[in-house]
C-alpha positions as CSV (number, residue, x, y, z in Angstrom):
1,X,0.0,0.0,0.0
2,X,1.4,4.0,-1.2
3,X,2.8,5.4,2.2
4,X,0.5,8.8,2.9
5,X,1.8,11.9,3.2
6,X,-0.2,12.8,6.2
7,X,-2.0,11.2,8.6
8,X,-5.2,12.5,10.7
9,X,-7.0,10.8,13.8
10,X,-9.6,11.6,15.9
11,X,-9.0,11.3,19.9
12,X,-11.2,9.7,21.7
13,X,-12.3,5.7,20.6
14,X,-9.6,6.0,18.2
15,X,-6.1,6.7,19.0
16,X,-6.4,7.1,22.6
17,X,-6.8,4.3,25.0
18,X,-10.2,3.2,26.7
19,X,-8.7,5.6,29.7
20,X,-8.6,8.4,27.4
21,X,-4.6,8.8,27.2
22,X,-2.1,8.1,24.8
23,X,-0.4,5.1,25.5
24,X,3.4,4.8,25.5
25,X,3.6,2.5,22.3
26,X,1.5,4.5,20.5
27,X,3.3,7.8,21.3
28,X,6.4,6.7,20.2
29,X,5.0,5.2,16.7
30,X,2.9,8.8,15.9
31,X,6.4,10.5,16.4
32,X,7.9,8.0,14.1
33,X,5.8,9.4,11.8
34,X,7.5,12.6,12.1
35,X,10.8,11.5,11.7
36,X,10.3,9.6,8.0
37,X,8.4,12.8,6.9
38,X,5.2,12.0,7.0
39,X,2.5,14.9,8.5
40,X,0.2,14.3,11.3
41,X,-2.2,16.3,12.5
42,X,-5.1,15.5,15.2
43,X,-8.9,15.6,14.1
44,X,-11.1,15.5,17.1
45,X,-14.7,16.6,18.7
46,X,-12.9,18.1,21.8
47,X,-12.8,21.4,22.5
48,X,-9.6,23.5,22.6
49,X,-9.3,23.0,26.5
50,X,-9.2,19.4,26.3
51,X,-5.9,19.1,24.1
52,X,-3.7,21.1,25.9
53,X,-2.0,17.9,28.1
54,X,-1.4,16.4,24.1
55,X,0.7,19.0,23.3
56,X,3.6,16.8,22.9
57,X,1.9,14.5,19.6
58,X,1.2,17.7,17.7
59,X,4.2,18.0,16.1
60,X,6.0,21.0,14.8
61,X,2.8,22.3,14.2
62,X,1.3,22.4,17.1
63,X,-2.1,22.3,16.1
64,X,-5.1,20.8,16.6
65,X,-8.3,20.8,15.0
66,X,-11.2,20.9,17.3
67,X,-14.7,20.8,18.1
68,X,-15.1,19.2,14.7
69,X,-13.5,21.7,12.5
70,X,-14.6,24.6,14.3
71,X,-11.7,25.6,16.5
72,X,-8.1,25.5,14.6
73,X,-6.3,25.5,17.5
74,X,-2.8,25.7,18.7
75,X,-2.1,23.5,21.7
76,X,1.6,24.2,22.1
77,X,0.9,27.9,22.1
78,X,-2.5,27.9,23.7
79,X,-4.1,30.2,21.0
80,X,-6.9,30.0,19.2
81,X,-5.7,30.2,15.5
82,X,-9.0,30.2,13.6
83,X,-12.6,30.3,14.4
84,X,-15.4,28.6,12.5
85,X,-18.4,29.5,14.8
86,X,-22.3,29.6,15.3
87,X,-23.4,33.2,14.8
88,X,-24.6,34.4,18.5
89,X,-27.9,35.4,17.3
90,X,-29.1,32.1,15.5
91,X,-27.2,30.1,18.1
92,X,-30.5,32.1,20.7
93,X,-33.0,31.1,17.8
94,X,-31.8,27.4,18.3
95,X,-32.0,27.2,22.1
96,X,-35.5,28.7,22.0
97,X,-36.9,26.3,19.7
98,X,-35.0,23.6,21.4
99,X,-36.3,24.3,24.5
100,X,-39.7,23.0,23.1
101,X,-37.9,19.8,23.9
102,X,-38.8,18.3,27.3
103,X,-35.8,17.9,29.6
104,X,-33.8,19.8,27.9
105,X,-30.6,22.0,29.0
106,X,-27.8,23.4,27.2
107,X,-23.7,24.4,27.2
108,X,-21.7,26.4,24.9
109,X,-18.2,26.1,23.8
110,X,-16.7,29.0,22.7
111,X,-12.9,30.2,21.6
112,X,-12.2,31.2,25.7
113,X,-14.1,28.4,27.1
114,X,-17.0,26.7,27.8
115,X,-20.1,28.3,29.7
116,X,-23.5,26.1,30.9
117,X,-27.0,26.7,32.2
118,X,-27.1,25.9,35.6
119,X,-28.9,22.6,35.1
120,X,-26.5,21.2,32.6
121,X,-24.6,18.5,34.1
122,X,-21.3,19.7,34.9
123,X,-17.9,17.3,34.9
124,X,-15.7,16.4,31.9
125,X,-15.0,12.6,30.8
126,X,-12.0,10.1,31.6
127,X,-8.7,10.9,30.9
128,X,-9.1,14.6,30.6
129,X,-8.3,17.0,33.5
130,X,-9.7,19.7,34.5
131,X,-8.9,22.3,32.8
132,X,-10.1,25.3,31.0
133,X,-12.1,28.5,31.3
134,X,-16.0,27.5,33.0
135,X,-18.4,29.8,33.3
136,X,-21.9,28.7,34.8
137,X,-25.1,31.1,33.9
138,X,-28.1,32.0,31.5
139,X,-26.8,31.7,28.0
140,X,-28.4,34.8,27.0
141,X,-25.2,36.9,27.8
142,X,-23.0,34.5,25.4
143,X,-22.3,37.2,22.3
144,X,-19.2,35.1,20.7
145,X,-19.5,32.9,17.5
146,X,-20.3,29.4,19.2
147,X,-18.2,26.5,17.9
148,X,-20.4,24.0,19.2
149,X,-23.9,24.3,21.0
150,X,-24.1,21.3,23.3
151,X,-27.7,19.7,24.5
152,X,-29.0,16.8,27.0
153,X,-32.5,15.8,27.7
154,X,-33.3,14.2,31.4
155,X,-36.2,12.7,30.1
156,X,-35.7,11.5,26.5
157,X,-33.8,8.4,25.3
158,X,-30.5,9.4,23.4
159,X,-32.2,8.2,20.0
160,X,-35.7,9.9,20.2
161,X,-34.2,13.3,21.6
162,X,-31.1,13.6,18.9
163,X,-34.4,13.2,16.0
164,X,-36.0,15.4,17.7
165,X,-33.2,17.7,17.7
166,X,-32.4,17.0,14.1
167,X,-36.1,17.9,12.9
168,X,-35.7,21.6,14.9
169,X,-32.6,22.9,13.5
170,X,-33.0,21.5,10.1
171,X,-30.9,23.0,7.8
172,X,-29.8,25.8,10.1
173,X,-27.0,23.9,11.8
174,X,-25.1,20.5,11.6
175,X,-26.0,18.3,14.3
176,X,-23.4,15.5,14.8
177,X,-22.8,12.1,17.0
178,X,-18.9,12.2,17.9
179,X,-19.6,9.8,21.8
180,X,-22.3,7.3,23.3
181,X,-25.3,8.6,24.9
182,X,-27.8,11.3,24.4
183,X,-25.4,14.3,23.5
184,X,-26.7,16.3,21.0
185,X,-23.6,18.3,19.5
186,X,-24.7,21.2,17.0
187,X,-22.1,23.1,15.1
188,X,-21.7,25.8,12.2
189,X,-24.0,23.9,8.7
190,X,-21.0,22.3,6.7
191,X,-18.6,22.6,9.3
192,X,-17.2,18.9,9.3
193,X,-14.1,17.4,10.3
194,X,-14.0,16.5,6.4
195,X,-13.9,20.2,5.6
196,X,-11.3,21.5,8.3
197,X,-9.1,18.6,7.0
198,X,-9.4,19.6,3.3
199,X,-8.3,23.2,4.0
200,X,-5.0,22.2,6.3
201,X,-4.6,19.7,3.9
202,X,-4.7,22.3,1.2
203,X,-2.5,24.7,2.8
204,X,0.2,22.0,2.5
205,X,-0.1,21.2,-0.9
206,X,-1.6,17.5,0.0
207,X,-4.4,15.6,-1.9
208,X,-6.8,13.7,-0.4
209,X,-5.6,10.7,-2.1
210,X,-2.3,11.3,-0.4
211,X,-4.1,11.1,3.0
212,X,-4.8,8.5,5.7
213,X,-7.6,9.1,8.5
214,X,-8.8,6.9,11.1
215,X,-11.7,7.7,13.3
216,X,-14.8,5.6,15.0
217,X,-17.8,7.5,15.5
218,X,-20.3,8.8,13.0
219,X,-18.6,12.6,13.1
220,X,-16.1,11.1,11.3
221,X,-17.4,9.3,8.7
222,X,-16.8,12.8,6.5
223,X,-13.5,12.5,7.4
224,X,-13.1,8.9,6.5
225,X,-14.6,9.1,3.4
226,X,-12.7,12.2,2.0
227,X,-9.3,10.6,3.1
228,X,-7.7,8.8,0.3
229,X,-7.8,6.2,3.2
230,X,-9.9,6.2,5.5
231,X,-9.3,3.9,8.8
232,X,-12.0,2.6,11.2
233,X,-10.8,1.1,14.6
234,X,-12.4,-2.4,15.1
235,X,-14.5,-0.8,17.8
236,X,-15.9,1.8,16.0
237,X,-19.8,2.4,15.7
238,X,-21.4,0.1,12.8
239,X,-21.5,3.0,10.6
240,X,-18.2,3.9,10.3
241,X,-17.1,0.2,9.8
242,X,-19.6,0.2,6.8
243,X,-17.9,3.2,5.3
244,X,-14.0,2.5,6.0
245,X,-11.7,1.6,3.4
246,X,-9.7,-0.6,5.7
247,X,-10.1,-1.7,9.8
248,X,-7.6,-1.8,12.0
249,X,-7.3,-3.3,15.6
250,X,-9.4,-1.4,18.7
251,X,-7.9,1.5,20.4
252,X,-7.9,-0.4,23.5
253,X,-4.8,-2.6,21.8
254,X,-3.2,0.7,20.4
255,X,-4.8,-0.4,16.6
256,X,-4.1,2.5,15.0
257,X,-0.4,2.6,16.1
258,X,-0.1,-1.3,15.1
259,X,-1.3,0.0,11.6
260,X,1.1,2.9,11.1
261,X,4.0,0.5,12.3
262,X,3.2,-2.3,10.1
263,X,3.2,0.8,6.9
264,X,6.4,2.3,8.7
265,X,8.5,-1.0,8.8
266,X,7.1,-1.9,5.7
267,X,5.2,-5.0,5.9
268,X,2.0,-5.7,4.6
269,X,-0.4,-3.9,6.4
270,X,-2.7,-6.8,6.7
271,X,-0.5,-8.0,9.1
272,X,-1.9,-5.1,11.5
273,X,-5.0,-4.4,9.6
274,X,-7.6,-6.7,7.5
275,X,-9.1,-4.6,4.2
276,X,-12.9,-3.5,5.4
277,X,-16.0,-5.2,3.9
């Protein structure tokens, strides 16, 4: 198989470990990356506070791409390079229609931090520490673009209440899956992981075909799909191993950096990796 140019993966499911950290195997193979001149860059749902402790797999770079294409951020720095954002007015529009929903409460993340109603559950999930601006009030007094609107339903199950969601914002906003549960995450309309790729992609003279992504959750299907290769984990959501052009093993037995090893020393990468069906 043609060695990429650059690689791109998503975080969480994917090249982290079921803790939600970087292992030390898989560190060491992402840097090797580096060294045989091949580009990396890290695709994920997160927000820009929750990559600064992975600084150190960025690369020269530096940068990350959050909140699915929203954020272009630099972790080494801690500076928000470019934002692709949620007006403020039609991000109001969406809470008050959403609030039609029953159960429903709602969070912000936005380019200095993330600020939530008082009734949205508060807390952050495994492996990430807690850091980060947090701001807890009405969200009437949030007046930056929004990179991602965030909503949870106490009363709904996950599936009923992201359709519901779907059929209220319609066109107006993106609404995408990126973690298990009932989190609705609703971001700029064609803002996609896809999208951000293409453009850092582009500013580097690469071609999709040139490019190898690996992700697990239906956010990054776009992603996948666009890549010249795109990767599933083994433990990725049904979806995205119907769409993959090749599997590799779970993140929980550092699959992806088994697959990049097997390409870096070489081999054939079926000896990592078996060719999706």
């Amino acid at each position: 198989m043609k060695r990429p140019r650059l690689v791109a993966s998503d975080l969480d499911g994917t090249l982290l470990d079921g803790s939600g950290t970087i292992t030390e195997r898989t560190a060491r193979i992402w840097r090797r990356l580096w060294s045989d001149g091949i580009e990396t860059v890290i695709v994920t749902a997160r927000p820009p506070r929750w990559v600064d402790h992975l600084a150190g797999i960025t690369g020269d770079h530096g940068v990350v791409i959050c909140a699915n294409g929203a954020f272009v951020y630099d972790a080494a720095h801690q500076q928000i390079l470019e934002t692709h954002g949620l007006d403020p007015d039609l991000t109001s529009r969406l809470i008050a229609d959403l609030r039609e929903i029953e159960g429903t409460s709602f969070s912000v993340e936005l380019a200095d931090g993330f600020h939530r109603e008082p009734g949205y559950p508060a807390g952050t999930p495994e492996g990430v520490p807690e850091i980060g601006s947090e701001t807890v009030g009405p969200l009437e007094v949030v007046t930056d673009p929004v990179g991602k609107l965030l909503a949870q339903s106490s009363v709904l199950a996950p599936h009923e209440f992201r359709a519901r969601v779907r059929a209220v914002i319609g066109d107006r906003a993106l609404l995408s899956t990126s973690c298990a549960g009932g989190l609705a995450e609703i971001g700029p309309p064609q803002m996609t992981k896809a999208r951000a790729l293409a453009s850092w992609c582009g500013n580097l003279g690469i071609e999709a075909a040139d490019v190898w992504a690996f992700g697990d959750m239906p956010n990054d299907i776009p992603m996948l799909s666009w890549a010249g290769t795109g990767w599933a984990v083994a433990s990725a959501d049904p979806s995205v191993l119907a769409i993959a052009d090749r599997t590799c093993g779970p993140h929980t037995e550092d699959g992806v950096a088994l697959a990049l090893a097997a390409m870096l020393d070489g081999e054939e990468t079926r000896t990592a990796a078996s060719a999706a069906s």
